[in-house]
C-alpha positions in Angstrom: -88.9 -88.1 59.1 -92.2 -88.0 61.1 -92.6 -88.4 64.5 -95.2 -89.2 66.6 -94.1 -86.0 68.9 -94.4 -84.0 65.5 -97.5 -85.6 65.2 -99.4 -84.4 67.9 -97.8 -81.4 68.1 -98.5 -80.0 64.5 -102.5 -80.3 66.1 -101.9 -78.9 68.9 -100.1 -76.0 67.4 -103.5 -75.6 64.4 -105.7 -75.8 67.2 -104.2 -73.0 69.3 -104.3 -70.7 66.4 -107.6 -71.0 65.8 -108.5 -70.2 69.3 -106.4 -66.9 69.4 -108.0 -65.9 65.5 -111.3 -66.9 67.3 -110.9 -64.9 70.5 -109.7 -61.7 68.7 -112.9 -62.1 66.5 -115.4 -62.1 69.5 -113.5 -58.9 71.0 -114.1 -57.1 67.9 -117.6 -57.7 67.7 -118.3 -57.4 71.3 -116.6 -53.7 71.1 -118.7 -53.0 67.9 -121.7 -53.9 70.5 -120.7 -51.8 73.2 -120.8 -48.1 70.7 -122.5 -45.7 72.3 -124.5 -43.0 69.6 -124.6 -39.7 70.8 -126.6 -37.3 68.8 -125.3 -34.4 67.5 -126.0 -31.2 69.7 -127.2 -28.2 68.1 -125.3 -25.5 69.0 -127.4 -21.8 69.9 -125.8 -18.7 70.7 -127.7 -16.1 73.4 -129.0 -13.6 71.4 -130.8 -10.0 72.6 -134.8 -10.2 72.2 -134.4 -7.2 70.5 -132.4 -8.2 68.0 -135.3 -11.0 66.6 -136.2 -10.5 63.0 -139.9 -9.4 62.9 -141.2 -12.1 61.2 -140.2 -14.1 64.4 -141.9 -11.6 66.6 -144.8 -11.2 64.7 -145.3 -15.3 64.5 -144.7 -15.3 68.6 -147.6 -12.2 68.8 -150.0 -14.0 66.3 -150.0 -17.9 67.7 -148.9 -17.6 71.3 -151.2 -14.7 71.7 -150.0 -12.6 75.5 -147.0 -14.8 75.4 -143.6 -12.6 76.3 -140.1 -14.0 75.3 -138.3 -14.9 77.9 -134.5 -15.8 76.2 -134.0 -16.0 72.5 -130.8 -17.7 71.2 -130.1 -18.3 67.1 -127.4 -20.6 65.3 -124.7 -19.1 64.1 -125.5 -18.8 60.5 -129.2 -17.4 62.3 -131.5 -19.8 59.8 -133.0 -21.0 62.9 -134.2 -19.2 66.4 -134.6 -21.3 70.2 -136.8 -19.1 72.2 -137.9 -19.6 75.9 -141.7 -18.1 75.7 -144.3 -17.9 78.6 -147.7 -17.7 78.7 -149.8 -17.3 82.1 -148.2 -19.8 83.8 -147.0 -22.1 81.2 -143.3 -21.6 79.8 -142.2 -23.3 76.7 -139.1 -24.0 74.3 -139.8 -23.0 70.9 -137.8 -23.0 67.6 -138.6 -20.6 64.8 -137.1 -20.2 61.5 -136.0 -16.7 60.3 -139.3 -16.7 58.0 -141.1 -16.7 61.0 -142.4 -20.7 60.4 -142.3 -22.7 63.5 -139.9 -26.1 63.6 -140.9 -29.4 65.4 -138.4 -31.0 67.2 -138.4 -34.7 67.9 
């Protein structure tokens, strides 16, 4: 038999589980707002200036003409080179493949 307390209560009881399946919604899209994208560091190991492969020397000599090295560093696997060059006054990063072809970095 129905009551008017089952009545109202049945409602009651739809309404609050809506309002918990809502609220747990709008958590899990306000966490998916909150991500924070972190790029990917590329990882360089020091490396001796004297141990450059020439065709990385000879592209420093031929486009940053009197330029010294300061630092060198290489990945890992050594496909690409970070070198700390100066030139008068003016110091730059630079990256270099091992072929001695110069990489842009955005």
């Amino acid at each position: 038999m129905i009551t008017m307390k089952n009545l109202f209560v049945v409602p009651v009881l739809a309404i609050g589980l809506l309002t918990v399946s809502q609220n747990t919604n709008a958590q899990e899209v306000a966490s998916s707002d909150n991500e924070v994208i972190v790029p990917i560091q590329e990882k360089y190991v020091d490396l001796a200036i004297e141990n450059l492969p020439q065709p990385v020397l000879d592209a420093v000599a031929k486009d940053y003409a009197g330029a010294t090295i300061e630092k060198a560093a290489a990945k890992e696997d050594a496909s690409e080179f970070k070198l700390m060059i100066k030139q008068g006054e003016k110091e730059m990063v630079v990256f270099c493949d091992a072929h001695g072809k110069w990489i842009t970095k955005k």
